[in-house]
DRENDOLO-823258 format. One record per residue (C-alpha): residue number from 1; residue in one letter; x, y, z. Coordinates in steps of 0.2 Angstrom, whole numbers, plus 5000, padded with zeros to 4 digits. Layout:
BEGIN
[rec NUM "a" [X Y Z]];
...
***
This chain:
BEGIN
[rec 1 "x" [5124 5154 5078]];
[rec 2 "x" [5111 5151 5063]];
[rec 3 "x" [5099 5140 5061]];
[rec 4 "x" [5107 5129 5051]];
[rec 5 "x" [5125 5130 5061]];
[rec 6 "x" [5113 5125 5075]];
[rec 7 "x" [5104 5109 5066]];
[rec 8 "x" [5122 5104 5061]];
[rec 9 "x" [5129 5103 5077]];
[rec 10 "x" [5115 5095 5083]];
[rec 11 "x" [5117 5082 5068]];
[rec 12 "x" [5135 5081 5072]];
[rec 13 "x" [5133 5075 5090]];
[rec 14 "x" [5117 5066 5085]];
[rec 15 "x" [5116 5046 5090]];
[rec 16 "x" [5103 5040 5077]];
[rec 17 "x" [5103 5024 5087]];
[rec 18 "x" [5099 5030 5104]];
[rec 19 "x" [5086 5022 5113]];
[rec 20 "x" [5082 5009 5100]];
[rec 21 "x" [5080 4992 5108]];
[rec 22 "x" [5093 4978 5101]];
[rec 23 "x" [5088 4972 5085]];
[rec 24 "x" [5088 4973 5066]];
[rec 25 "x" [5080 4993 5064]];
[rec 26 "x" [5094 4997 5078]];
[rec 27 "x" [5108 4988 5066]];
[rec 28 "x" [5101 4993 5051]];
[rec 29 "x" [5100 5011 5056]];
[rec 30 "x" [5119 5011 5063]];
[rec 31 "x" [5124 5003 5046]];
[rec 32 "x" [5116 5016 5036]];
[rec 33 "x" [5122 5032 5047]];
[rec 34 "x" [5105 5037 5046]];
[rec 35 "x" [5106 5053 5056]];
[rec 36 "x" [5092 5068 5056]];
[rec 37 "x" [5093 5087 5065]];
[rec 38 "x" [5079 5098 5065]];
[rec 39 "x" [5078 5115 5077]];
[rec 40 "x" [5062 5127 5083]];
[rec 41 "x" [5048 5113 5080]];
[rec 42 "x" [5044 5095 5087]];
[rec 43 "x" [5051 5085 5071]];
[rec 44 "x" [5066 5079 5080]];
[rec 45 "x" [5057 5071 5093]];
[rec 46 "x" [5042 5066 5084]];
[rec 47 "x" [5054 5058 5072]];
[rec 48 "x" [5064 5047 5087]];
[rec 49 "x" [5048 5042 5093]];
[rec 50 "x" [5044 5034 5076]];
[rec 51 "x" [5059 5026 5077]];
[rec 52 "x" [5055 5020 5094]];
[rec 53 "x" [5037 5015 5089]];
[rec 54 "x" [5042 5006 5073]];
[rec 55 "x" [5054 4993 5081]];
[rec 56 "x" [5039 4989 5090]];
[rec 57 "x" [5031 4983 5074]];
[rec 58 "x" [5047 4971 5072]];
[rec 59 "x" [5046 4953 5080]];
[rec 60 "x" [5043 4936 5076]];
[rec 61 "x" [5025 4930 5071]];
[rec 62 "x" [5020 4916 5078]];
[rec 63 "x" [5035 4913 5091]];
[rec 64 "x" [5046 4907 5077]];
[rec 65 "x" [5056 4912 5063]];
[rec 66 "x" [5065 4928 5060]];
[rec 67 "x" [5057 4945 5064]];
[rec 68 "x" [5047 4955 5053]];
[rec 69 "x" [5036 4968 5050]];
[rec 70 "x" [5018 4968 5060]];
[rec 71 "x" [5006 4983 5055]];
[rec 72 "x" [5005 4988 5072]];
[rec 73 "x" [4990 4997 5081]];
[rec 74 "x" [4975 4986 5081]];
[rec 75 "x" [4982 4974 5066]];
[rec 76 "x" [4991 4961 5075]];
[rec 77 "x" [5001 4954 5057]];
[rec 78 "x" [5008 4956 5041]];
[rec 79 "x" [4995 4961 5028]];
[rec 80 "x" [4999 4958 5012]];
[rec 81 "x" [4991 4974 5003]];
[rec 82 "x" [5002 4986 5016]];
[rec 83 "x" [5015 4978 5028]];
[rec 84 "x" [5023 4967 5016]];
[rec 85 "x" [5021 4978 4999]];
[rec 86 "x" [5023 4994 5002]];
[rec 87 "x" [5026 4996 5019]];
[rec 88 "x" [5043 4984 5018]];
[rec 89 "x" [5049 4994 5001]];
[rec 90 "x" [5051 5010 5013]];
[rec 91 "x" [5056 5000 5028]];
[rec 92 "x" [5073 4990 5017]];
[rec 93 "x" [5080 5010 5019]];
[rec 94 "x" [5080 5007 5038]];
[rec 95 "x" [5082 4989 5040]];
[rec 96 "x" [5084 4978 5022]];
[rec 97 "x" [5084 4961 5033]];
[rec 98 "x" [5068 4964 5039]];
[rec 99 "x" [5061 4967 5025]];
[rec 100 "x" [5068 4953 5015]];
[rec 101 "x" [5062 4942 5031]];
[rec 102 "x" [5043 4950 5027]];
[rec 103 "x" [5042 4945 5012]];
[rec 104 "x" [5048 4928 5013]];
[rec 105 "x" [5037 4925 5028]];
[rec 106 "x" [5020 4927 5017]];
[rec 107 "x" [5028 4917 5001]];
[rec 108 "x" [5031 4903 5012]];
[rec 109 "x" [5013 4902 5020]];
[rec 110 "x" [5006 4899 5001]];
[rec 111 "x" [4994 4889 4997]];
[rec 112 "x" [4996 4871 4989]];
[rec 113 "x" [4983 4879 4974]];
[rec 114 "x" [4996 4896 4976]];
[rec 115 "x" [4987 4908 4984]];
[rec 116 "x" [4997 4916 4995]];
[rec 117 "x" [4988 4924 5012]];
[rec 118 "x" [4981 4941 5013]];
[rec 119 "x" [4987 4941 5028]];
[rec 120 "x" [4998 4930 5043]];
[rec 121 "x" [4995 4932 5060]];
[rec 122 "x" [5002 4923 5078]];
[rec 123 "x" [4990 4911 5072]];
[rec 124 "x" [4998 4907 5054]];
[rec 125 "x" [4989 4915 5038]];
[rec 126 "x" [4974 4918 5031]];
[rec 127 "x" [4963 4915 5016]];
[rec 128 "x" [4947 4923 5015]];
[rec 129 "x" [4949 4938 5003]];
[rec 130 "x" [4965 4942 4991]];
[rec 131 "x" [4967 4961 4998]];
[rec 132 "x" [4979 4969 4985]];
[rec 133 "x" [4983 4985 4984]];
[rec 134 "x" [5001 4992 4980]];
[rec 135 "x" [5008 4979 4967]];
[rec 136 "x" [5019 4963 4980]];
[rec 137 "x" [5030 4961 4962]];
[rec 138 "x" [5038 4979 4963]];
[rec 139 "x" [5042 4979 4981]];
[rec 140 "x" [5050 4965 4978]];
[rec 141 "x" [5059 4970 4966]];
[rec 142 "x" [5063 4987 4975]];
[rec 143 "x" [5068 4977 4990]];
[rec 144 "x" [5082 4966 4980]];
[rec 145 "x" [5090 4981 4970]];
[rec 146 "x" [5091 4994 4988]];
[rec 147 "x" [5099 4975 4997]];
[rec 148 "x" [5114 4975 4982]];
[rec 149 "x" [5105 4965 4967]];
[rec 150 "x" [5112 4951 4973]];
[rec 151 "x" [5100 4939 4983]];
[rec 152 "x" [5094 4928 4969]];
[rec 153 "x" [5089 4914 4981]];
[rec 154 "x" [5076 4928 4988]];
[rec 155 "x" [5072 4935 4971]];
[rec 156 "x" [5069 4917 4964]];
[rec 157 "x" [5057 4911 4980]];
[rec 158 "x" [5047 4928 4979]];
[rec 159 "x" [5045 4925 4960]];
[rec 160 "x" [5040 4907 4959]];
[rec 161 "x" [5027 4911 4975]];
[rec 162 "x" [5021 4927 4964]];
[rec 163 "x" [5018 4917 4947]];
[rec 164 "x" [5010 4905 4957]];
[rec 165 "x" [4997 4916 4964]];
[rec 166 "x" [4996 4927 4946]];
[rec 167 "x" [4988 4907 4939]];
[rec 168 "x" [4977 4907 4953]];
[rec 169 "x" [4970 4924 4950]];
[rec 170 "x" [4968 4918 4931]];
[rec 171 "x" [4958 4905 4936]];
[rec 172 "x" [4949 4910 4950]];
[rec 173 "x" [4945 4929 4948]];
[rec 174 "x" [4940 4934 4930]];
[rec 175 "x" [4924 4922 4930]];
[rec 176 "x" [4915 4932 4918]];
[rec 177 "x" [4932 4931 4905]];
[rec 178 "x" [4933 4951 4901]];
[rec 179 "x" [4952 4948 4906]];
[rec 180 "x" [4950 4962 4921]];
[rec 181 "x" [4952 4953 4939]];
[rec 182 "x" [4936 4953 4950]];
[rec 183 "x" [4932 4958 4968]];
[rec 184 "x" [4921 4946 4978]];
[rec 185 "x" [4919 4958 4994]];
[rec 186 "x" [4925 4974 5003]];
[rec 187 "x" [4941 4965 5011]];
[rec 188 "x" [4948 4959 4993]];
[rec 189 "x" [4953 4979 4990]];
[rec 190 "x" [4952 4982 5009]];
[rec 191 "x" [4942 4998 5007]];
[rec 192 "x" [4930 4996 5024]];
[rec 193 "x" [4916 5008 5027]];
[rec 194 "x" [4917 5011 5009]];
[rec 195 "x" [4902 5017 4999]];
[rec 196 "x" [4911 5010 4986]];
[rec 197 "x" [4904 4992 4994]];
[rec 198 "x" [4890 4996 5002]];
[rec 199 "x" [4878 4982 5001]];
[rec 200 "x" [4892 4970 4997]];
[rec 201 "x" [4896 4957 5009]];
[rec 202 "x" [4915 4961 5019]];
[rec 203 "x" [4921 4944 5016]];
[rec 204 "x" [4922 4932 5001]];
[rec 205 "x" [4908 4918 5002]];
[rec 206 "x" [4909 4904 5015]];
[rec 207 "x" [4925 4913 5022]];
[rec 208 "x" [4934 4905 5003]];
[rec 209 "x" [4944 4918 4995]];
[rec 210 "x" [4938 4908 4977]];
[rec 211 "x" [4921 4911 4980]];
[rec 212 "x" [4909 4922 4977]];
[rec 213 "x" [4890 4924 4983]];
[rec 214 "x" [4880 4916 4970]];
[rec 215 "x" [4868 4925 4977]];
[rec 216 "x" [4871 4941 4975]];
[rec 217 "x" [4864 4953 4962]];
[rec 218 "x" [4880 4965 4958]];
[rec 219 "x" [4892 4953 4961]];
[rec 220 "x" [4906 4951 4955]];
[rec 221 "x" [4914 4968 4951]];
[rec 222 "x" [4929 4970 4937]];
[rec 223 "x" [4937 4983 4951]];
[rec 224 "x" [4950 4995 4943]];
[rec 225 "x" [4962 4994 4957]];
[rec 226 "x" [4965 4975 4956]];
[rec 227 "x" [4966 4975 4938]];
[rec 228 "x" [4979 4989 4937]];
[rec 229 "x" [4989 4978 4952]];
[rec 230 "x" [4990 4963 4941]];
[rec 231 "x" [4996 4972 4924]];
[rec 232 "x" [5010 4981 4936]];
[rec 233 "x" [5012 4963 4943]];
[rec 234 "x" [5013 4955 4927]];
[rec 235 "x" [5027 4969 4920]];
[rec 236 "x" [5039 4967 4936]];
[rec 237 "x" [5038 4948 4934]];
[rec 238 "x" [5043 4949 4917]];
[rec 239 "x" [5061 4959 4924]];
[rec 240 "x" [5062 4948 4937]];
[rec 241 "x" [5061 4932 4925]];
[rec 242 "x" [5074 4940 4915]];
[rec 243 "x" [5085 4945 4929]];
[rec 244 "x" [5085 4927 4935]];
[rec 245 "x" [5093 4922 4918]];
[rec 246 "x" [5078 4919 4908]];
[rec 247 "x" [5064 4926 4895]];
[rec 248 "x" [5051 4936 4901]];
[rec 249 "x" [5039 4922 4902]];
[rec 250 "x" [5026 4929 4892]];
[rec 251 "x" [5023 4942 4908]];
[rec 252 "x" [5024 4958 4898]];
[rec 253 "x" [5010 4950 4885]];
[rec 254 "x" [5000 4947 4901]];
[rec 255 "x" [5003 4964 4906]];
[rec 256 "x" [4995 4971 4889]];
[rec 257 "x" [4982 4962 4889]];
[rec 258 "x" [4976 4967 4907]];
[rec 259 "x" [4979 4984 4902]];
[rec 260 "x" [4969 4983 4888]];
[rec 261 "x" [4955 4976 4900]];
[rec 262 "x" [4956 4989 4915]];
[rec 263 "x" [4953 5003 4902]];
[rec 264 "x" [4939 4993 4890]];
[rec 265 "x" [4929 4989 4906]];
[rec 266 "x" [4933 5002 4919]];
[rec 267 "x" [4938 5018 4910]];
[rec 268 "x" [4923 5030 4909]];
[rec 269 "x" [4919 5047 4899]];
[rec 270 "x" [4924 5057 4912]];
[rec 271 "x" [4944 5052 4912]];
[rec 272 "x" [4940 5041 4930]];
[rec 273 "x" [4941 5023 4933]];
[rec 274 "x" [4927 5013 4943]];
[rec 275 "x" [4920 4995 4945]];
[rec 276 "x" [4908 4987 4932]];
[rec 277 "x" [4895 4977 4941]];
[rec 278 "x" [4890 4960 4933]];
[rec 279 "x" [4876 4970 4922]];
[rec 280 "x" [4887 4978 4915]];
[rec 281 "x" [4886 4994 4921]];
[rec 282 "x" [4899 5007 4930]];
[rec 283 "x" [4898 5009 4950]];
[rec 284 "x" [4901 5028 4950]];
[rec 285 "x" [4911 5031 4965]];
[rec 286 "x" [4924 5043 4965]];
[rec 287 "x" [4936 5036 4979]];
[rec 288 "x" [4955 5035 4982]];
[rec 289 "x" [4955 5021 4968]];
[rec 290 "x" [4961 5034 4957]];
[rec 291 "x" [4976 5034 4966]];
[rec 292 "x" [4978 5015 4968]];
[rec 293 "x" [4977 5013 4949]];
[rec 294 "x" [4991 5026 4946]];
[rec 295 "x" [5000 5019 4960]];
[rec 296 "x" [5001 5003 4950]];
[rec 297 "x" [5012 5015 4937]];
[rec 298 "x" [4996 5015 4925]];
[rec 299 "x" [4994 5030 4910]];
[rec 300 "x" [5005 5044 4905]];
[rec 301 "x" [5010 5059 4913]];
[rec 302 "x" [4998 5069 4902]];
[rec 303 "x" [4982 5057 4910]];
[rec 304 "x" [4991 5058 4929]];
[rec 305 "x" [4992 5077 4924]];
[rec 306 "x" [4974 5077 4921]];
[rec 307 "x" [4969 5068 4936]];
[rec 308 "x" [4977 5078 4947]];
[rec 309 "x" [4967 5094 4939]];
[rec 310 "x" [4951 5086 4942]];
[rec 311 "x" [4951 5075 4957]];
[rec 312 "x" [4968 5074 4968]];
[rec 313 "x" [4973 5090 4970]];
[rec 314 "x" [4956 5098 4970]];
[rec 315 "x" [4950 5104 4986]];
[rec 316 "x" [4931 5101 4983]];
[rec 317 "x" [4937 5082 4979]];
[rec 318 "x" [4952 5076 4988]];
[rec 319 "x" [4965 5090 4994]];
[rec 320 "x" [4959 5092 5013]];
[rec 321 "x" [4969 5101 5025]];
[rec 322 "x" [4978 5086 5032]];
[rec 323 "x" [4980 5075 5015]];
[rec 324 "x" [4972 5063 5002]];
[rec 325 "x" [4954 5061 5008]];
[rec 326 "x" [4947 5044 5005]];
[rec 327 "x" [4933 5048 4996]];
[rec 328 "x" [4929 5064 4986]];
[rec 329 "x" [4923 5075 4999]];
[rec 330 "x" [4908 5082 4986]];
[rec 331 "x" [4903 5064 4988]];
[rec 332 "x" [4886 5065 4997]];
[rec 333 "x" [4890 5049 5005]];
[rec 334 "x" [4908 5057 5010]];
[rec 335 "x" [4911 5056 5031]];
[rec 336 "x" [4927 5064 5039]];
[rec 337 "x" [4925 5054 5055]];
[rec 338 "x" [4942 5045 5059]];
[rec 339 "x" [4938 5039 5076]];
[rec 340 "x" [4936 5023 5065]];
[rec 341 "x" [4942 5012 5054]];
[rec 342 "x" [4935 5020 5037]];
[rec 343 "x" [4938 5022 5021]];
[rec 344 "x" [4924 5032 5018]];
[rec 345 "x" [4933 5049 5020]];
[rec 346 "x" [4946 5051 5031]];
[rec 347 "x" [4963 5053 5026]];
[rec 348 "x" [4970 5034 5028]];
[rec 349 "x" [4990 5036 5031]];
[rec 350 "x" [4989 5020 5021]];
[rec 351 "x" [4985 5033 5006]];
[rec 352 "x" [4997 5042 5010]];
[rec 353 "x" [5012 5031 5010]];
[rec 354 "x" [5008 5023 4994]];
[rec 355 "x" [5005 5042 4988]];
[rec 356 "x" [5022 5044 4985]];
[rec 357 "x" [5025 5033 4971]];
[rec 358 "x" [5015 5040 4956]];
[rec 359 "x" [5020 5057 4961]];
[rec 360 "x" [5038 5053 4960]];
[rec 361 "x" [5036 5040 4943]];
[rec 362 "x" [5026 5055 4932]];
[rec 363 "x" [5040 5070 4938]];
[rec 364 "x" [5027 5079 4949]];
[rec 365 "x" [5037 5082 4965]];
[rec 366 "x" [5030 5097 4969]];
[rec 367 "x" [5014 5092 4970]];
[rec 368 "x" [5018 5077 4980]];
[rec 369 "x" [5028 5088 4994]];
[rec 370 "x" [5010 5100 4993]];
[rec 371 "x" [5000 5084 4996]];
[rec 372 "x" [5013 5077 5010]];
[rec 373 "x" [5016 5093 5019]];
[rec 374 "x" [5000 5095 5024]];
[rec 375 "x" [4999 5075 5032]];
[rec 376 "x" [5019 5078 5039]];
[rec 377 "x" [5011 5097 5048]];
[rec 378 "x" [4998 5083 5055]];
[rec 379 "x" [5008 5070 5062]];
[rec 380 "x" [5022 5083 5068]];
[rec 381 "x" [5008 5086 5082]];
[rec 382 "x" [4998 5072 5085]];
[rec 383 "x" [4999 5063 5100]];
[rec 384 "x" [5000 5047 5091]];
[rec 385 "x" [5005 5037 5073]];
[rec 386 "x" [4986 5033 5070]];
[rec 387 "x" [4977 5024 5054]];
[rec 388 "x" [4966 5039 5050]];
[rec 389 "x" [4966 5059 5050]];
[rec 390 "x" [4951 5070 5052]];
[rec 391 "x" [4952 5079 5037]];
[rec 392 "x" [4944 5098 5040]];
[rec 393 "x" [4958 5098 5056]];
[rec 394 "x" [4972 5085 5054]];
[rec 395 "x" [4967 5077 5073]];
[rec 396 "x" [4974 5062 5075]];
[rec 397 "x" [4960 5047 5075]];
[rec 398 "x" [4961 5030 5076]];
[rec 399 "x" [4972 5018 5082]];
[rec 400 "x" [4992 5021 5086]];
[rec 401 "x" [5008 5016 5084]];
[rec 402 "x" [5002 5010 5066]];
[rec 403 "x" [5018 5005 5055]];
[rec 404 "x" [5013 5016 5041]];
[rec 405 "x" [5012 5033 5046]];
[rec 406 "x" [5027 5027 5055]];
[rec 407 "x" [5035 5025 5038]];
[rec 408 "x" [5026 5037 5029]];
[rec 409 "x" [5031 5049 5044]];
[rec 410 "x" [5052 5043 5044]];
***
């Protein structure tokens, strides 16, 4: 018997719902016939254990309501910049209801002045930074098109919650008008442990996700990442409004127009994009924002072709041994520890997960599977789903049973 006659008989008396406790990712997995085979390696039963580690990342928050999506490990919630963005547009392959439920969950938490929570918890939501990473609007969108395009109830609360937090963000994070959207503190791109912020206080000031330390010399900063979310935002509203029936509300003008600021502020001679300070001048750190701002579906192939060359698959910059580093790894500041929560060199499986887009969008497939073979090798033989990867050996570091390498890993 060959190889593959061996992985197809083993698919063929495969129960892809084995083990899985009652409940939606059980449903949702039979409904699919999500089945997978693999023979002379661990992926088989490192792919059933994520299976069986993900539905524990599925259950109520707060005692009420219907279950969702928690970020597992030592995250005890739905954050808004991972479990319900990108970590629900992977998760409606497995199980669509859950994801939906996600989402819903955090627009309903809103605030009466429309911000919605960076995160919700047992203990309801919270408020005290914006945390935006991968763009809510195109998960959302993705979300209603892989449930059948027909959910328009969903599709209308997600969008009304959505434009309500967009005015918000007008109003309350471009204080110095360059039409960019501001960060207040480490937590508002989630980046800890991050040269990018060093000196730069973790939270937003007084705990208010509106203000910002008066105080402070640098702040605020017009950050790249969060300006190319909101022009990403701004162009899935615009076909949400329209698939509801009506014009595009002005979105895609919108979108331009933070475009137009993301490169006049944050675009430097060297092809990279970083945070201008409040004098005016650009915080030169060459982190993973590059790929946060091409995640957000910014450039052209012939710009995302250029970055690659130069910084993501360079292995003097970020191409380690077990993925996407966090920070350039010629960066003297650069630390490979990932027995922490850090963003100041590891590879963050969060990265990794939300790698997969921009590869995809600008055709460069091959790259991506060079990129994601080298995180999949990793997690084939780890003894956990952790946060971060040592980058020089691919160990396994810290926290487990974290939802996205889960997802990533599925």
């Amino acid at each position: 018997m060959t190889a593959i006659d061996e992985a197809l008989a083993a698919l063929d008396g495969d129960d892809p719902t084995a083990g899985l406790p009652d409940g939606p990712l059980r449903a949702g997995v039979a409904d699919a016939g999500l089945g997978f085979a693999a023979v002379g390696g661990p992926l088989a039963a490192r792919r059933r254990q994520a299976l069986l580690e993900l539905a524990g990342c599925i259950r109520q928050l707060g005692g009420e309501g219907e279950p969702v999506l928690v970020e597992g490990g030592a995250y005890p919630g739905a954050w808004v910049e991972s479990t319900a963005s990108i970590s629900v547009e992977v998760l409606a392959r497995f199980a669509p209801d859950v994801a939906r439920e996600t989402h819903l969950r955090v627009a309903s938490l809103a605030r009466d002045d429309g911000l919605l929570p960076y995160k919700v918890t047992d203990a309801g939501p919270a408020f005290s930074q914006i945390q935006m990473v991968t763009p809510l609007a195109r998960t959302v969108w993705s979300v209603f098109g892989v449930t059948g395009g027909t959910d328009v109830a969903y599709l209308r609360t997600m969008y009304d919650a959505m434009a309500a937090n967009d005015a918000w963000l007008a109003r309350h994070r471009d204080t110095r008008g360059t039409g960019g959207v501001e960060a207040f503190c480490t937590f508002d791109t989630g980046h800890d442990a991050s040269p990018r912020f060093w000196g730069v206080p973790d939270r937003c000031y007084r705990g208010e996700a509106s203000l910002v330390d008066p105080a402070h010399p640098e702040l605020p900063f017009v950050a790249p990442d969060l300006t190319a979310n909101i022009a990403a935002q701004r162009r899935y509203l615009a076909r949400i409004a329209e698939a509801l029936g009506e014009d595009d509300g002005g979105w895609r003008e919108r979108a331009a127009a933070s475009t137009a600021a993301l490169v006049a502020q944050c675009l430097a001679d060297d092809g990279r994009y970083y945070d201008r300070d409040a004098h005016g001048e650009l915080r030169r750190i060459v982190s993973d924002v590059i790929l946060r701002v091409y995640e957000a579906e910014h450039g052209d192939d012939a710009e995302f072709a250029a970055a690659l060359e130069r910084d993501l698959l360079n292995t003097r910059r970020f191409l380690s041994a077990a993925g996407l580093t966090s920070l350039a790894m010629d960066d003297p500041r650069f630390s490979g520890d990932a027995s922490v929560n850090s963003w100041g060199g590891p590879v963050n499986l969060l990265s990794m997960i939300r790698a997969a887009h921009p590869f995809e969008v600008h055709g460069r497939v091959a790259e991506h599977a060079l990129v994601a073979t080298a995180t999949l090798t990793s997690l084939a033989v780890a003894d956990r789903f952790p946060q971060c990867l040592d980058p020089h050996t691919g160990e396994a570091g810290y926290t487990e049973a974290y939802s996205p390498p889960l997802l990533s890993f599925l």
